[in-house]
N, C-alpha and C positions, 0 to 999 in steps of 0.2 A: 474877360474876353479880350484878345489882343484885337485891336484896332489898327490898319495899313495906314499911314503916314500920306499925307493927300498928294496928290499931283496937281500938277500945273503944266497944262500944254505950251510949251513953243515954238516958235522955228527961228532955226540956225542955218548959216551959212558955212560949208563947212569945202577944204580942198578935195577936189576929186580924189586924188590918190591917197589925203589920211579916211576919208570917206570908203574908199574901197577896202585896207587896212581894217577900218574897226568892222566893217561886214564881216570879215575873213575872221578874224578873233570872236565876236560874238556870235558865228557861226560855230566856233570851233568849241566853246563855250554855252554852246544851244540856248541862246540868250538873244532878244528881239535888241535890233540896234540901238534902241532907247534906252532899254534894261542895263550895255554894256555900257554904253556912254554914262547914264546916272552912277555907274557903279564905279568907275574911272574918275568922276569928279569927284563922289563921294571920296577916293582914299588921297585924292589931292588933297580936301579942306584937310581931313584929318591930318595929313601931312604939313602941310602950311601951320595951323592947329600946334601940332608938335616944336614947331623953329622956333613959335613966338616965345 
């Protein structure tokens, strides 16, 4: 049985105008704004991940 990787609620502070931006993409993406945000960090770490 595959089992979902837990969440953890937060809140962030985020600029109006990249705030309206990731609406527009996870909209475009039919993706709830959290979903794109998690998904955006996520290929950062791996990115970061990847330099070291």
């Amino acid at each position: 049985m595959n089992m979902k990787p837990l969440k953890t609620s937060i809140n962030i502070t985020l600029d109006e105008d990249l705030l309206t931006k990731i609406k527009e993409y996870a909209e475009q993406e039919d993706r709830s704004v959290s979903s794109y945000i998690n998904q955006l960090i996520k290929k950062h770490v791996k990115e970061m991940e990847y330099e070291d």
